[in-house]
C-alpha positions as a LaTeX table, in Angstrom:
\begin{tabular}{lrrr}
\hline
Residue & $x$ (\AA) & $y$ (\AA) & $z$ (\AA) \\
\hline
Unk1 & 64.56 & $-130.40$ & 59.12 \\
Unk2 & 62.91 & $-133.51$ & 57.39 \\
Unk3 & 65.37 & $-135.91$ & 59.40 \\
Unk4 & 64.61 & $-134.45$ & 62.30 \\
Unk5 & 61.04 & $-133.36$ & 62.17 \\
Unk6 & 61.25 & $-130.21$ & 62.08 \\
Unk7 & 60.02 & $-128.54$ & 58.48 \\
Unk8 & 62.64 & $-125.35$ & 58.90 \\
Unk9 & 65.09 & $-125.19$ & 62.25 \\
Unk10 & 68.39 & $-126.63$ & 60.90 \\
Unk11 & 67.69 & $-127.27$ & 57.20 \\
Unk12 & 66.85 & $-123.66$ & 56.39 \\
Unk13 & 70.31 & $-122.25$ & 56.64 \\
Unk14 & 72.36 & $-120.26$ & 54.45 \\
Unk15 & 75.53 & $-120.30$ & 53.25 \\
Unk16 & 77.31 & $-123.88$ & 53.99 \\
Unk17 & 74.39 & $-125.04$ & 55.72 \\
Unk18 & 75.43 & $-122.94$ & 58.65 \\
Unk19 & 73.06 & $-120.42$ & 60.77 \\
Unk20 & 74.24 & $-117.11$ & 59.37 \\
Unk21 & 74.47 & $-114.85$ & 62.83 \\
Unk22 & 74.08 & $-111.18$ & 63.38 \\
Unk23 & 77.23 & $-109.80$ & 65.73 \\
Unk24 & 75.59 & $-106.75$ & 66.88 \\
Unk25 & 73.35 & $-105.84$ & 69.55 \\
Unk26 & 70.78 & $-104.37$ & 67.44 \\
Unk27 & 68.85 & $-106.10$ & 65.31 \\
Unk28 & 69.70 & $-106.86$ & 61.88 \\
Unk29 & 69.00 & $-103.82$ & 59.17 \\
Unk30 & 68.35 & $-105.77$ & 55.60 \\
Unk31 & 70.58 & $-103.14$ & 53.49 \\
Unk32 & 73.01 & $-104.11$ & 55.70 \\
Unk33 & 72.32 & $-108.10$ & 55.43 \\
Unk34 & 72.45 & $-107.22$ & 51.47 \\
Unk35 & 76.06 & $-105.75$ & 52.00 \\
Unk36 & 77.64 & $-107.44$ & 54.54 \\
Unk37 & 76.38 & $-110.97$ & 54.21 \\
Unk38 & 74.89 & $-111.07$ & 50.83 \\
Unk39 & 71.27 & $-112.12$ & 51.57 \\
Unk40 & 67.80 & $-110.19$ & 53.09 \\
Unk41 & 67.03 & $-110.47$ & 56.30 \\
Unk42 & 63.54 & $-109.06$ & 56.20 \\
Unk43 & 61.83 & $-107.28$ & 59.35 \\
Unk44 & 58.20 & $-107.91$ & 59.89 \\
Unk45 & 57.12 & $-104.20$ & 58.52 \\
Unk46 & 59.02 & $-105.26$ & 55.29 \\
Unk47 & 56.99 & $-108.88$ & 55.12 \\
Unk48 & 54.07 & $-107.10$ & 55.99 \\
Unk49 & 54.57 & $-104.56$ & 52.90 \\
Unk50 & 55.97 & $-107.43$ & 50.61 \\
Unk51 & 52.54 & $-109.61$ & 50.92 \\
Unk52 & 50.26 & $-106.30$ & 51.68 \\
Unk53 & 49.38 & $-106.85$ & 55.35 \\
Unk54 & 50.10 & $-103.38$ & 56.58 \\
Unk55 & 46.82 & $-101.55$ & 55.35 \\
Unk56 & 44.36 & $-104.35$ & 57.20 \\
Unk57 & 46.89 & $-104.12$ & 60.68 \\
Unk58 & 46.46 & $-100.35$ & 60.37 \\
Unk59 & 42.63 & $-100.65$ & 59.93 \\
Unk60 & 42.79 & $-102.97$ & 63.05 \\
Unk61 & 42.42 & $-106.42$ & 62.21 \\
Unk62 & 46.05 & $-107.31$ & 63.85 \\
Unk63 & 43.91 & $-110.65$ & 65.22 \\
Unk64 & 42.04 & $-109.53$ & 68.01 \\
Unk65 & 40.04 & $-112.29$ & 70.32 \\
Unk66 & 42.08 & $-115.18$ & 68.64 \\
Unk67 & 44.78 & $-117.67$ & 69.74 \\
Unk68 & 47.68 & $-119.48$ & 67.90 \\
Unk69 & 48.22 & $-122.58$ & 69.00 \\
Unk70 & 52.01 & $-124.04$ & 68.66 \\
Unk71 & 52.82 & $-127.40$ & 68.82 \\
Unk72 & 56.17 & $-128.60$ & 68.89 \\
Unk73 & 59.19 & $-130.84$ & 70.80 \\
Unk74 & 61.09 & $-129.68$ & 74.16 \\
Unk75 & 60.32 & $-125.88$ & 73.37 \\
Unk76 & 62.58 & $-123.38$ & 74.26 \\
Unk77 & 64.16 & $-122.33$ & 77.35 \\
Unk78 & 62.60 & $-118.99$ & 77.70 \\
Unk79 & 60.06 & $-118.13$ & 74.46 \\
Unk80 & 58.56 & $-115.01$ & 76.33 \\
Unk81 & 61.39 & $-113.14$ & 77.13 \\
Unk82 & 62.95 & $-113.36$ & 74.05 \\
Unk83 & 59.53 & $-112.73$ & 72.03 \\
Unk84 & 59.59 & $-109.38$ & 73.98 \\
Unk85 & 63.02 & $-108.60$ & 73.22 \\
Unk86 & 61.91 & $-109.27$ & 69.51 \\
Unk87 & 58.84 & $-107.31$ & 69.83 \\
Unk88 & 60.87 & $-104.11$ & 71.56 \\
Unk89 & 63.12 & $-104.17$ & 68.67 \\
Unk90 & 61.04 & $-104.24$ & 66.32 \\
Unk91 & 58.43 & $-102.04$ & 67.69 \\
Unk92 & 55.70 & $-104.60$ & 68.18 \\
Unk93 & 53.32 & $-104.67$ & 70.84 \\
Unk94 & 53.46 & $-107.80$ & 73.21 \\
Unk95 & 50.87 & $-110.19$ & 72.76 \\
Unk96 & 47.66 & $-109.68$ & 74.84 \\
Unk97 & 48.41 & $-113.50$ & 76.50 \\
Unk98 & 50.60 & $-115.60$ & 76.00 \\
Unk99 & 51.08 & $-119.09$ & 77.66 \\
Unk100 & 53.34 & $-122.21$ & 77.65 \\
Unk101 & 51.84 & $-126.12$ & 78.75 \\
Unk102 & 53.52 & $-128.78$ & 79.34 \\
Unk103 & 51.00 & $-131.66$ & 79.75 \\
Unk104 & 52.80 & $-134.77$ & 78.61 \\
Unk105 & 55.55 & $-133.71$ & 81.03 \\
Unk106 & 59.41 & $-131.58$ & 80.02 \\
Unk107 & 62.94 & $-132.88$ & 78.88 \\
Unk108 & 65.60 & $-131.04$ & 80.71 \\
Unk109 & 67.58 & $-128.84$ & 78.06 \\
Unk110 & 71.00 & $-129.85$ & 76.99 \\
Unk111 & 72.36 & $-126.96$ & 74.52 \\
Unk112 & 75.24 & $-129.39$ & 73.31 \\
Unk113 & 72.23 & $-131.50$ & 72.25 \\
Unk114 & 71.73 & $-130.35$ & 68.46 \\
Unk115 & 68.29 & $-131.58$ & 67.87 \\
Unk116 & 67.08 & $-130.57$ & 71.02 \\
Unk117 & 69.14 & $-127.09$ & 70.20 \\
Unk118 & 66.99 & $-126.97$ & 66.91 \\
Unk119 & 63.84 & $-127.56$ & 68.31 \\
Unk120 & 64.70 & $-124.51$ & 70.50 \\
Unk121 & 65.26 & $-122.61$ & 67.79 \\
Unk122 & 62.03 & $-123.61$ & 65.94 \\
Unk123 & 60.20 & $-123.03$ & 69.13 \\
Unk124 & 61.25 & $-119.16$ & 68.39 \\
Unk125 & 60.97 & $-119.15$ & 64.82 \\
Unk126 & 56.97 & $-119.97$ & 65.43 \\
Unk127 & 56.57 & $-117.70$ & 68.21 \\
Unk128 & 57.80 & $-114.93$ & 66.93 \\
Unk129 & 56.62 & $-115.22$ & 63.20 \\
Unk130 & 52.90 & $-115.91$ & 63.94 \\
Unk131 & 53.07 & $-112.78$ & 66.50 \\
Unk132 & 54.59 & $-110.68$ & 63.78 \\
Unk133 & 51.75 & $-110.98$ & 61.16 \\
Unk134 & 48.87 & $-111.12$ & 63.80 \\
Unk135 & 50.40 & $-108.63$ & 66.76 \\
Unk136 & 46.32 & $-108.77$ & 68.41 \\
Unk137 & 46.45 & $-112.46$ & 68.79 \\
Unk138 & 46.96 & $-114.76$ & 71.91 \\
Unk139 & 49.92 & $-117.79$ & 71.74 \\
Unk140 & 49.69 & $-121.20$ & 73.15 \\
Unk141 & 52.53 & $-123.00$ & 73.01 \\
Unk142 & 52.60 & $-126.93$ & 73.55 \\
Unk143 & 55.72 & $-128.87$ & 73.82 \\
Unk144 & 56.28 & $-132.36$ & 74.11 \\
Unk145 & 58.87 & $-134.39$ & 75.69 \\
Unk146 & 59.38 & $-136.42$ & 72.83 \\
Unk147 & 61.37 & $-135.50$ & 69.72 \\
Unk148 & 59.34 & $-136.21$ & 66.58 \\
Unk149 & 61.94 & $-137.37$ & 63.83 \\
Unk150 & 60.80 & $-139.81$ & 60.90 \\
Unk151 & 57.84 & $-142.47$ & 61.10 \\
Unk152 & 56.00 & $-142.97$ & 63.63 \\
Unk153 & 58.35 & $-141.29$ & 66.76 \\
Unk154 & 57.26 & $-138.05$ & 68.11 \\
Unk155 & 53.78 & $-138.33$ & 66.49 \\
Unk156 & 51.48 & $-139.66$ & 68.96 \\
Unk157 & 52.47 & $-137.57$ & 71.72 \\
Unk158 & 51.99 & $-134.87$ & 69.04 \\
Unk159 & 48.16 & $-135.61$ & 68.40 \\
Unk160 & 47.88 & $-135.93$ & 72.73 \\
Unk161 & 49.31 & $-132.19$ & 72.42 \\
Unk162 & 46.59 & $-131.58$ & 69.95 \\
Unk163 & 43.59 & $-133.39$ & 71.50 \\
Unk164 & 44.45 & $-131.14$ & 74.63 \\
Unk165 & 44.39 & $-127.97$ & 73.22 \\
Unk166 & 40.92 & $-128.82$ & 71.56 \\
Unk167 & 39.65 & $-130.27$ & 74.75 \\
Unk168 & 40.70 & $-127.18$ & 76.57 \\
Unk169 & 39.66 & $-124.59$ & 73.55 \\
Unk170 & 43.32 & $-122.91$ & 73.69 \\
Unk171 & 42.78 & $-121.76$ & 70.41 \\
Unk172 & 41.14 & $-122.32$ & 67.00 \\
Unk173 & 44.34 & $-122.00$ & 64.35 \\
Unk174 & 46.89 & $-124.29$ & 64.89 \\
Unk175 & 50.60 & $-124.14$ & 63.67 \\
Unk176 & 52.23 & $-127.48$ & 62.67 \\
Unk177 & 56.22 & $-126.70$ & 61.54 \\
Unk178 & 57.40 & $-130.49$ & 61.48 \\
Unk179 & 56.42 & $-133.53$ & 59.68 \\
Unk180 & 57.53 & $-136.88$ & 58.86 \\
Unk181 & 58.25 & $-138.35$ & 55.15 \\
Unk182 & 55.02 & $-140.23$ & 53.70 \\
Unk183 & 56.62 & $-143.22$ & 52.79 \\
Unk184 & 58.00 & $-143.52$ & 56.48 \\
Unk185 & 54.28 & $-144.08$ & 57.69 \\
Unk186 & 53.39 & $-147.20$ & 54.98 \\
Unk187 & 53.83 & $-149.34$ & 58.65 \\
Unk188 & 50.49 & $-150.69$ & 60.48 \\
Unk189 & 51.56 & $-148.69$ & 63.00 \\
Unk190 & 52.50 & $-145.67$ & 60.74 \\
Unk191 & 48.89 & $-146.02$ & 59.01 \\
Unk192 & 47.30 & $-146.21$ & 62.69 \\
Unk193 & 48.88 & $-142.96$ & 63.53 \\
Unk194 & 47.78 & $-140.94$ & 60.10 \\
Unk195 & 44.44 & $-142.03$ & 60.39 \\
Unk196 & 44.17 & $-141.12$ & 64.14 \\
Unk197 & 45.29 & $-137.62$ & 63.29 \\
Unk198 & 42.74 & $-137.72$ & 60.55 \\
Unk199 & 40.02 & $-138.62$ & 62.80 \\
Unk200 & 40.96 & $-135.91$ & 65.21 \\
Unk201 & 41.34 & $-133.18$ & 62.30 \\
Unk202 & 37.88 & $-134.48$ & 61.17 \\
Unk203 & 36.79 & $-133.65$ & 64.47 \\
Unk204 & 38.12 & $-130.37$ & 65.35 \\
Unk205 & 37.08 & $-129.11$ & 61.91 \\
Unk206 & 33.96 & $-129.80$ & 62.75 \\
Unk207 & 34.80 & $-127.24$ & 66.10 \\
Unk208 & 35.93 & $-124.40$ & 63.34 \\
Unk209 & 39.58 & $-125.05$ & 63.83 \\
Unk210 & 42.01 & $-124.41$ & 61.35 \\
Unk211 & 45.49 & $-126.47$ & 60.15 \\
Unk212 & 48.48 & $-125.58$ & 58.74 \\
Unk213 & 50.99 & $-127.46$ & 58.07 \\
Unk214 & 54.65 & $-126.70$ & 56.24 \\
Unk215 & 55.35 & $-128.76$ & 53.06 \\
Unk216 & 58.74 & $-129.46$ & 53.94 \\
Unk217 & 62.23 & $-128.21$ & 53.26 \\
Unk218 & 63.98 & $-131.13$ & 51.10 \\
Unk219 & 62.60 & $-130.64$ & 47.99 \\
Unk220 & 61.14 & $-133.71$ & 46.27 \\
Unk221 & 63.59 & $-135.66$ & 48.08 \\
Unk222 & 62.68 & $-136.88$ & 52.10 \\
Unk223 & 64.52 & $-139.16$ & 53.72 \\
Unk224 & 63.42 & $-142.82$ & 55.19 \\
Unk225 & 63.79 & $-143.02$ & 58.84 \\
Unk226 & 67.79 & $-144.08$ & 58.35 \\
Unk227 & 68.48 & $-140.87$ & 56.86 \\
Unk228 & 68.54 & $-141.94$ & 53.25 \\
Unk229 & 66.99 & $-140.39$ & 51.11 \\
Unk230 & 63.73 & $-142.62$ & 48.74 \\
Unk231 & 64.86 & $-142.83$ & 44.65 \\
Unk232 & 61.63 & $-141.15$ & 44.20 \\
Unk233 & 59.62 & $-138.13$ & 44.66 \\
Unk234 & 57.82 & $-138.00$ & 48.36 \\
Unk235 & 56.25 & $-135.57$ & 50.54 \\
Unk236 & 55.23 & $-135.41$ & 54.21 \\
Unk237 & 52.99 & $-136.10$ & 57.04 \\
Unk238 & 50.84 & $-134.48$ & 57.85 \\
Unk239 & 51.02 & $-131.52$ & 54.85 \\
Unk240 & 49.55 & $-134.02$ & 52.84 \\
Unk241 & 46.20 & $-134.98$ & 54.90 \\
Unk242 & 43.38 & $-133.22$ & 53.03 \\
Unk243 & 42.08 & $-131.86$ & 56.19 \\
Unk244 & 45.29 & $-129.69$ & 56.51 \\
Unk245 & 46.75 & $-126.41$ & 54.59 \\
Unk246 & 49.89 & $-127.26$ & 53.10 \\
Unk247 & 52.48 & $-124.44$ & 53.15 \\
Unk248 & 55.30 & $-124.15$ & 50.39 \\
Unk249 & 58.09 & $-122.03$ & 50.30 \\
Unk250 & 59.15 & $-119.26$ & 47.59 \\
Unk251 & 62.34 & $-116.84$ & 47.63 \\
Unk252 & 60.75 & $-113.13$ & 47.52 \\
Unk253 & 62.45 & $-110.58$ & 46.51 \\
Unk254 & 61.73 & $-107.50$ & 47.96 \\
Unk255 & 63.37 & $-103.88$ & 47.95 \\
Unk256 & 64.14 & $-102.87$ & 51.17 \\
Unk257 & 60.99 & $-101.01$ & 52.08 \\
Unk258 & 59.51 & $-104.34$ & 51.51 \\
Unk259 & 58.19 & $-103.45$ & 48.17 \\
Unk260 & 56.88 & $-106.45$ & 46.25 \\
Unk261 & 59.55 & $-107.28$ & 42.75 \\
Unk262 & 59.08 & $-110.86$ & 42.28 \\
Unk263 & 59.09 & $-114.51$ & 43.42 \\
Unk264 & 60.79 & $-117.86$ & 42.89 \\
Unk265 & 60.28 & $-121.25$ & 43.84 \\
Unk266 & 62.64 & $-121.63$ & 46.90 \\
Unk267 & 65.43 & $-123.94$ & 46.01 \\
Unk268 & 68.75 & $-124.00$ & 46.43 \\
Unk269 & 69.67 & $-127.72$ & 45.54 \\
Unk270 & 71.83 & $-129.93$ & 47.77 \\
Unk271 & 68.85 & $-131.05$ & 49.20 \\
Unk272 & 67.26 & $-127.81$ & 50.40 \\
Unk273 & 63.70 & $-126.70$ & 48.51 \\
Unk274 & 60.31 & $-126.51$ & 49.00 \\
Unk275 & 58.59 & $-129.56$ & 49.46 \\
Unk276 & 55.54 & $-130.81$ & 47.16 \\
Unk277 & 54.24 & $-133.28$ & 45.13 \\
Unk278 & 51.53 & $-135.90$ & 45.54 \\
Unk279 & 50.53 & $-138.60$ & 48.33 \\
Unk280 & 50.69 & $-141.99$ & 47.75 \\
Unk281 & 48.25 & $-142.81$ & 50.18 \\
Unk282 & 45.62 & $-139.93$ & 50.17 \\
Unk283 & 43.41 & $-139.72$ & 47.52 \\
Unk284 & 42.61 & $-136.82$ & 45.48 \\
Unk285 & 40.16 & $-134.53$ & 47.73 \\
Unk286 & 36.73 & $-132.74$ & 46.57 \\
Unk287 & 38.30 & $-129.28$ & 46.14 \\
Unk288 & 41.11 & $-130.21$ & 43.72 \\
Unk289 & 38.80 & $-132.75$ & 42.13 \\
Unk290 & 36.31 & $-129.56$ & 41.45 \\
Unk291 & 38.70 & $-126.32$ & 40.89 \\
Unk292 & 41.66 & $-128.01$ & 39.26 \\
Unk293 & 42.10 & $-128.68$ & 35.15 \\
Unk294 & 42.24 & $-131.69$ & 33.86 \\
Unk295 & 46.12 & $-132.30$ & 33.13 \\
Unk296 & 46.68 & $-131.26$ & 37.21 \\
Unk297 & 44.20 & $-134.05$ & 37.80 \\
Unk298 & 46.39 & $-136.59$ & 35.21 \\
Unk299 & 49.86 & $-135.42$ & 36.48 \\
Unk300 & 48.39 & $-136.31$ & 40.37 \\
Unk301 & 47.18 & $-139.71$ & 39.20 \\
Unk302 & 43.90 & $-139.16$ & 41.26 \\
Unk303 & 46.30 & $-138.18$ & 44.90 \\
Unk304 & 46.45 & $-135.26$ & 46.79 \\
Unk305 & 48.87 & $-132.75$ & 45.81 \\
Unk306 & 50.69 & $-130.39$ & 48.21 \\
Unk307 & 51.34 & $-127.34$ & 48.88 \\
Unk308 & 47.92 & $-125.64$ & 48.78 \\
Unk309 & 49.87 & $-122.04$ & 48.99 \\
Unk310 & 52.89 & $-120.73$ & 49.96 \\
Unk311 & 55.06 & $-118.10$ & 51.77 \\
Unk312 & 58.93 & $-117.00$ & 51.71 \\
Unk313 & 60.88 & $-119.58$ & 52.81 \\
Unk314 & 64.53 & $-119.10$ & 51.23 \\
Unk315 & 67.16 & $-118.68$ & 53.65 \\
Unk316 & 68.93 & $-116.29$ & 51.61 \\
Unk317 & 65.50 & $-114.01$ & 51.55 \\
Unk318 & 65.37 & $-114.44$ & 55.60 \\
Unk319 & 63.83 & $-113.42$ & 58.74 \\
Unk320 & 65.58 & $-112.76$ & 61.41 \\
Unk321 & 64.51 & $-114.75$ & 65.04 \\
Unk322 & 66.12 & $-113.80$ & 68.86 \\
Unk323 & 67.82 & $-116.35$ & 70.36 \\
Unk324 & 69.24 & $-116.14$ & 73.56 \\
Unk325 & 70.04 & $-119.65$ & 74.30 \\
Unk326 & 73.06 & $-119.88$ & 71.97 \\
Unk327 & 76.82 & $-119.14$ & 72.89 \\
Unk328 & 76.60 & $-115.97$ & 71.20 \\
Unk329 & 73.28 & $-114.70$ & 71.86 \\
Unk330 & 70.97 & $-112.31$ & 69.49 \\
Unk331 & 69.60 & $-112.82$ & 65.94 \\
Unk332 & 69.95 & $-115.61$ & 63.40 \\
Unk333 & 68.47 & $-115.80$ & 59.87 \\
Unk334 & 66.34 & $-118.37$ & 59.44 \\
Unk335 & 64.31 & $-119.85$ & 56.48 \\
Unk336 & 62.21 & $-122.91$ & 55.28 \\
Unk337 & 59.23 & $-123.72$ & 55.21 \\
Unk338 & 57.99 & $-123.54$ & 58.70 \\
Unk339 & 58.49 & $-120.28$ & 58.71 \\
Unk340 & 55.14 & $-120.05$ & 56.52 \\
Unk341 & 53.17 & $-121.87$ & 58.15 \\
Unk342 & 52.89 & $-119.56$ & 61.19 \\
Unk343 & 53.32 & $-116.78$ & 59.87 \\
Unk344 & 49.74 & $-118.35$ & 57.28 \\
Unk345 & 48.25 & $-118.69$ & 61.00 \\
Unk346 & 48.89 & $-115.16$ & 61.85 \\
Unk347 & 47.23 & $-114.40$ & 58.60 \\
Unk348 & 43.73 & $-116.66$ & 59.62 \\
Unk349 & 44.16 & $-114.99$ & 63.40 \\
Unk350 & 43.37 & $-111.56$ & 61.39 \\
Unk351 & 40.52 & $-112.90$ & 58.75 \\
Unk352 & 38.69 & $-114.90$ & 61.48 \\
Unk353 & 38.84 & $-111.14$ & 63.64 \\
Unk354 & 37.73 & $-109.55$ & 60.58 \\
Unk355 & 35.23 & $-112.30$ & 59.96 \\
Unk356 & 33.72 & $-112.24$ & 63.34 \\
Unk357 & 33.86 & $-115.93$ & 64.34 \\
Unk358 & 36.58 & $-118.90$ & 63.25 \\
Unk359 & 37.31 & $-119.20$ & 59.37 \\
Unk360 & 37.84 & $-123.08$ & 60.37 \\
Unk361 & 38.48 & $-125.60$ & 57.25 \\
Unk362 & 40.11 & $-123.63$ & 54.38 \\
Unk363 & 41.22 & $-125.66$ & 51.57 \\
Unk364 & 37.42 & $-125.17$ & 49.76 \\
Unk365 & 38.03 & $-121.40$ & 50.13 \\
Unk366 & 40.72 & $-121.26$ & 48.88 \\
Unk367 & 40.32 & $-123.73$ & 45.77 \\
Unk368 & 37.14 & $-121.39$ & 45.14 \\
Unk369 & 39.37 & $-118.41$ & 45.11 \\
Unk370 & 42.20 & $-120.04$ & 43.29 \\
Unk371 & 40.17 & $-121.09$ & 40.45 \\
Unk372 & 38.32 & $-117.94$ & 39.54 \\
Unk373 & 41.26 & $-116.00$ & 37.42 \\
Unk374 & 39.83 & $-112.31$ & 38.22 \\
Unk375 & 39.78 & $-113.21$ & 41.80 \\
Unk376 & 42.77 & $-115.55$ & 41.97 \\
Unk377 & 45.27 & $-112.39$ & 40.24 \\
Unk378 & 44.03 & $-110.28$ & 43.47 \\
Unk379 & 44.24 & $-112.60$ & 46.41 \\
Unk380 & 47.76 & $-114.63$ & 44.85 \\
Unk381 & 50.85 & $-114.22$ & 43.69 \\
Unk382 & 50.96 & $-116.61$ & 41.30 \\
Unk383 & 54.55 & $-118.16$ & 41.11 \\
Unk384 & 55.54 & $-119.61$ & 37.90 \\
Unk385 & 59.22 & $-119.88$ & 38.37 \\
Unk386 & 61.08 & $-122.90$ & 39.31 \\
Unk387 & 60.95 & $-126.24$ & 40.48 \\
Unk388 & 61.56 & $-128.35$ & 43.92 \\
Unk389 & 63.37 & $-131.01$ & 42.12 \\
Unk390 & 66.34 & $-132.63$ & 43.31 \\
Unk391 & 69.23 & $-134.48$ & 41.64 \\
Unk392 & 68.70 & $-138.30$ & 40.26 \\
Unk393 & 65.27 & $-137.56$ & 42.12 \\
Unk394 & 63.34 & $-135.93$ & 39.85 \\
Unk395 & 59.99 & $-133.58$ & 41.00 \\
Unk396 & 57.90 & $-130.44$ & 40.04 \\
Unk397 & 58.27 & $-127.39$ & 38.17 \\
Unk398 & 55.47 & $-123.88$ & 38.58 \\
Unk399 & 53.52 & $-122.81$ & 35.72 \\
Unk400 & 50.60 & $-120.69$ & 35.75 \\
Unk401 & 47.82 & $-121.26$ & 39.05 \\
Unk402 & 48.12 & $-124.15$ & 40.97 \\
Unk403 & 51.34 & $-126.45$ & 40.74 \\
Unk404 & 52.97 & $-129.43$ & 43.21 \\
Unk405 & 54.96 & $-126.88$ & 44.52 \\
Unk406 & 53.83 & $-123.31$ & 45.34 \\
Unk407 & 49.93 & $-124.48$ & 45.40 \\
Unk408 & 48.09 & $-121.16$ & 44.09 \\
Unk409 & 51.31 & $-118.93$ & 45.12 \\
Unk410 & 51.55 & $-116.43$ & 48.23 \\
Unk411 & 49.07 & $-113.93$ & 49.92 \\
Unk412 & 48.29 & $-110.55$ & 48.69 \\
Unk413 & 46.71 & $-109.88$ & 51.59 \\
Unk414 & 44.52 & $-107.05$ & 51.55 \\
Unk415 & 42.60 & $-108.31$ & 49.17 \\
Unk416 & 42.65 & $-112.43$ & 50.11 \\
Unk417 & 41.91 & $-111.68$ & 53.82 \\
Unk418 & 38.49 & $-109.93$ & 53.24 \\
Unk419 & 37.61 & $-113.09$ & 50.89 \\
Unk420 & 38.33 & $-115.79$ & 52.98 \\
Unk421 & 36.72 & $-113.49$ & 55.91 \\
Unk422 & 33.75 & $-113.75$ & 53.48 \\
Unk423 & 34.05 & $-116.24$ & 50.97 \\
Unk424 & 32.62 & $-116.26$ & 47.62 \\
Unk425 & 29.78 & $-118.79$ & 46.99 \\
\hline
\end{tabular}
């Protein structure tokens, strides 16, 4: 939700750009979703087959002795109980801890508030997706007061959340589902605030702690802090800071076992896609200096391009999320791109248990990996389908390895995990 923030919560929805709504009291069945509604609603065991999860949870490595840390605005009224309902449904364990701060203080809900209403349902969507792919891990959830929309609002009390959670060690991979267009930021007090965050990513890097950040859900088009959208291709803050992962999104089609057919690029037009392009402000960084060819490095113009990889993030190839805050309580089908990039960090939580300590900075790994072909066709789905551009706008189209808008593609995971747990020199 670009204008609002958030990278997913009310831009990711399906059909008339409502939340599509399952009526009965068990959760959603994806034949069913395929029948009744005419899109997937995939469960966790069918994401898990999809991307090829399910041998590494079933050899243990489900995250054990890490913690997810969530950052986002107001939260959600209760993210526990409806994380267990989710986990009881779908068979998952609970998580072995699982805690909520408040430090810069609580806004009282209002449900007939529809931003706070979509941070609420964001709040969820991160919850439960990062538990899903890393069951062993511990959640931290930080919420702020504060709504973060476009520029500079929202962000500060953002990197206080952040600073906190380091100065505390709640956890060592951090989920970021929200950002704020680039071009929003081009302010003194917009380049004050990117360059704070850098100097605190610098930082906790150097601690082993890992970013990820969703590319966005607008496609190449973002908006300027009125709501209108820039004549040009843009991305966002702060999927574009080199010291961050930038997720994209993909539609994945799946059978419904969750056997692996194919991928898209996720984009539906009318303003909803995958974000990705290049900064305007960030230069290009080492690893895509060193691992990408020579026409990426003309196309970028010497910036940083984004996304770095990518995940499912249609709406009509969904995951369902509890929610028991709305009028008509139970599961909604949600999409976008920050829907990736937790479920990424519930992918680090398992390589840094199988690795034995904190994977930390990633984007050199995964460059490395990228741009060895015998390795890359094992760890990636490459996605050569598509583009994230938008009408009168212009922006991006896939093509073999890494492109401005799936990055090197989406995890196979049994074979990606056990490189980046032990990277290749």
């Amino acid at each position: 939700m670009q204008s609002h923030g958030v990278s997913g919560a009310l831009m990711h929805i399906a059909r008339g750009r409502h939340l599509v709504h399952w009526r009965l009291k068990t959760p959603p069945v994806d034949e069913d979703c395929r029948t009744q509604m005419q899109l997937s609603c995939y469960s966790p065991n069918e994401i898990r087959t999809a991307y090829g999860l399910n041998s590494l949870l079933n050899a243990g490595f489900i995250g054990a002795g890490q913690t997810i840390v969530v950052i986002d605005s107001f939260g959600s009224p209760n993210p526990l109980k409806d994380l267990k309902r989710f986990d009881a449904d779908y068979g998952l364990p609970d998580p072995p801890s699982f805690q909520v701060f408040h430090p810069l203080g609580t806004a009282k809900f209002d449900q007939n508030n529809s931003d706070m209403v979509g941070w609420e349902q964001e709040t969820n969507l991160d919850v439960q997706w990062a538990h899903a792919l890393a069951p062993g891990a511990g959640i931290v959830l930080l919420t702020s007061p504060v709504s973060e929309t476009q520029g500079v609002q929202g962000l500060p009390e953002f990197l206080k959340l952040e600073e906190y959670a380091l100065d505390h060690h709640l956890g060592n991979i951090f989920s970021q589902s929200w950002g704020a267009t680039e071009e929003t930021l081009f302010t003194p007090e917009g380049k004050k605030v990117m360059q704070d965050f850098d100097d605190f990513y610098r930082k906790a890097t150097m601690q082993h702690v890992t970013f990820l950040a969703s590319a966005g859900d607008s496609g190449s088009a973002n908006p300027d802090v009125n709501g209108n959208n820039y004549p040009f291709p843009t991305v966002g803050f702060p999927a574009d800071s080199p010291w961050v992962t930038a997720i994209g999104g993909t539609s994945l089609y799946a059978d419904t076992s969750g056997n692996y057919q194919r991928e898209t690029v996720w984009n539906e037009g009318a303003g909803s896609a995958t974000g990705g392009g290049y900064s305007k402000i960030y230069r290009e960084p080492f690893f895509q200096r060193q691992h990408l060819s020579p026409l990426l490095s003309g196309q970028s113009h010497g910036y940083r391009g984004i996304p770095d990889v990518s995940f499912n993030g249609d709406p009509t190839t969904s995951v369902p999320v509890y929610l028991s805050f709305m009028p008509d309580p139970g599961y909604y089908m949600f999409g976008g791109t920050s829907a990736g990039a937790p479920q990424w960090a519930g992918l680090i939580a398992d390589a840094n248990q199988m690795a034995g300590h904190s994977l930390g900075y990633l984007n050199d790994t995964l460059y490395k990996i990228g741009s060895n072909p015998t390795l890359a066709s094992q760890a990636f789905n490459d996605i050569t389908v598509g583009d994230n551009k938008q009408d009168k706008i212009g922006g991006y189209s896939a093509g073999p390895g890494w492109d401005a808008v799936t990055g090197w593609g989406t995890p196979k995971a049994g074979f990606l995990v056990p490189l980046l747990a032990q990277p290749p020199q």
